[in-house]
C-alpha positions as CSV (number, residue, x, y, z in Angstrom):
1,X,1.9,14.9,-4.5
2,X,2.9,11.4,-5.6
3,X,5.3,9.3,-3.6
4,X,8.1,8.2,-4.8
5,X,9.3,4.6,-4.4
6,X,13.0,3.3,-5.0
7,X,13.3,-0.8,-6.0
8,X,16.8,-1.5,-6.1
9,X,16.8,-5.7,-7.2
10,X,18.9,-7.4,-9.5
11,X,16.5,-9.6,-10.4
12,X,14.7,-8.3,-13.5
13,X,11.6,-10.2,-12.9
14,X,10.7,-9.2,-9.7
15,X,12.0,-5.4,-10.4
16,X,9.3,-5.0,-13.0
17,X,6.9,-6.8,-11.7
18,X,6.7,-4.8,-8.5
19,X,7.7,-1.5,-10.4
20,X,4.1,-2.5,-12.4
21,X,2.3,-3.1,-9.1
22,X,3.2,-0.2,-7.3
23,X,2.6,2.4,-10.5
24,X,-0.8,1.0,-10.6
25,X,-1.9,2.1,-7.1
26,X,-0.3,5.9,-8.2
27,X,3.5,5.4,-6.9
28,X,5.9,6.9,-8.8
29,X,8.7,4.4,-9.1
30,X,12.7,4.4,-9.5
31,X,14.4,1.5,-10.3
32,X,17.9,0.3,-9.5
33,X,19.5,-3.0,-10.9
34,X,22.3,-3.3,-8.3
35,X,23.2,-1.7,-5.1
36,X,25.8,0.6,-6.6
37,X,22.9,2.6,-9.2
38,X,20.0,1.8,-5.8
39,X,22.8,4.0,-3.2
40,X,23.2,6.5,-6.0
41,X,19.9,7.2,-6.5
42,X,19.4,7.1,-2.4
43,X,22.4,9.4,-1.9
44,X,19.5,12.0,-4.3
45,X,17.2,11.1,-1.7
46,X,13.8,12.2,-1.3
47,X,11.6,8.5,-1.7
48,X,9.3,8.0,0.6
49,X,10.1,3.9,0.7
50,X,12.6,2.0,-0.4
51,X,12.5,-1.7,-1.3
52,X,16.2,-3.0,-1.3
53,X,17.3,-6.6,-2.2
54,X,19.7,-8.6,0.4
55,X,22.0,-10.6,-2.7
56,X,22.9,-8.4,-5.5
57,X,26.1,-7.8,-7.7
58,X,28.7,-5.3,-7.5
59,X,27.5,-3.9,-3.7
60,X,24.2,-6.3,-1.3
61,X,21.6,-4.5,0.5
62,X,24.3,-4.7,3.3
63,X,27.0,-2.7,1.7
64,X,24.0,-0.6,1.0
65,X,22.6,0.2,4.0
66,X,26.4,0.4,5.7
67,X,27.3,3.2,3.2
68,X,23.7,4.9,4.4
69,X,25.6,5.4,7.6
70,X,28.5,7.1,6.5
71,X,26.8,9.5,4.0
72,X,24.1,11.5,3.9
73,X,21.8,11.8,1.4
74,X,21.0,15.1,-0.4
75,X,17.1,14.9,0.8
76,X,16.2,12.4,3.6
77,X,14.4,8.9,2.4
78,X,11.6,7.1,3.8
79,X,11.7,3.3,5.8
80,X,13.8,1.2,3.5
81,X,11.9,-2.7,3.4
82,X,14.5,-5.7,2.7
83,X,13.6,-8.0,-0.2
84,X,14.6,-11.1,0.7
85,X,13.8,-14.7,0.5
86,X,15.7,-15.6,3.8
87,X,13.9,-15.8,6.6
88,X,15.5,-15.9,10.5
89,X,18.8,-15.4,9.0
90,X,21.7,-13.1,11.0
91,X,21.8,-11.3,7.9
92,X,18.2,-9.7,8.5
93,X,19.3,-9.2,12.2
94,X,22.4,-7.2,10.8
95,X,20.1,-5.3,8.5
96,X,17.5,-4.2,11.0
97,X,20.6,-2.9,13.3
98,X,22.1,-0.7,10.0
99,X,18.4,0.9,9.5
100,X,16.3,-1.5,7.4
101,X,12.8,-1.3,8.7
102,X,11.8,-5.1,8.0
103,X,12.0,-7.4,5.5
104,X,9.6,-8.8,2.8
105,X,10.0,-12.4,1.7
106,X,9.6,-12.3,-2.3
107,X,8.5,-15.9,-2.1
108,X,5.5,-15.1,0.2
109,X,4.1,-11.5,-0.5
110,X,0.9,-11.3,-2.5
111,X,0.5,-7.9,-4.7
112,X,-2.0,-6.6,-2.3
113,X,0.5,-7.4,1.1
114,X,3.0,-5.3,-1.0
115,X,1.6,-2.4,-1.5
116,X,0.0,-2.3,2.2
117,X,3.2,-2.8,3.5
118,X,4.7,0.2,1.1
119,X,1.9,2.4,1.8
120,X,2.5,1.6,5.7
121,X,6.0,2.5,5.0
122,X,5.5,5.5,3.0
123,X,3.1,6.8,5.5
124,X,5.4,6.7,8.5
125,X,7.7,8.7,6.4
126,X,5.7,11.4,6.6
């Protein structure tokens, strides 16, 4: 069965491009342009990874992951991976403490690093 993979990012760019990367090793991939459409799609649950952006419009990975306490999804989700390109920040500490798993800085990862890290991720979900 193919895993599926949620990429909530506002930033269209990085959205497809990691969308592409990911189909291409056999993920299927969801898509989310803001953290409003990402937490509806987790509330459906049922991905075995999520990659979630820290600055987005309308609700950031932190209202995301804050609302991830309150309610539970309809299927569990796999280890949700912070897009990010801060690094040391108290925001990634506040993250990790509301469930992310780690964090991913867009500005460093190569294609390759991605998809270990996802597959690493999807894995433990299982």
């Amino acid at each position: 069965m193919t895993q599926r993979i949620l990429i909530v990012d506002d930033d269209a760019f990085i959205r497809d491009l990691y969308e592409e990367i990911l189909k291409n090793e056999g993920f299927d991939v969801t898509v989310a342009e803001n953290g409003e459409q990402g937490l509806e799609k987790l509330m459906q649950g049922g991905f075995a990874a999520v990659l979630l952006d820290v600055m987005m419009p309308k609700l950031d990975g932190l209202g995301v992951l804050t609302k991830l306490k309150e309610i539970t999804p309809a299927q569990p989700n796999g280890p949700i991976l912070l897009l990010t390109n801060l690094d040391h920040d108290p925001i990634l500490d506040k993250a990790k403490e509301l469930g992310a798993r780690t964090h991913i800085l867009k500005a460093d990862i190569l294609p390759p690093d991605l998809v270990r890290m996802v597959k690493e991720a999807a894995t433990a979900a299982n």
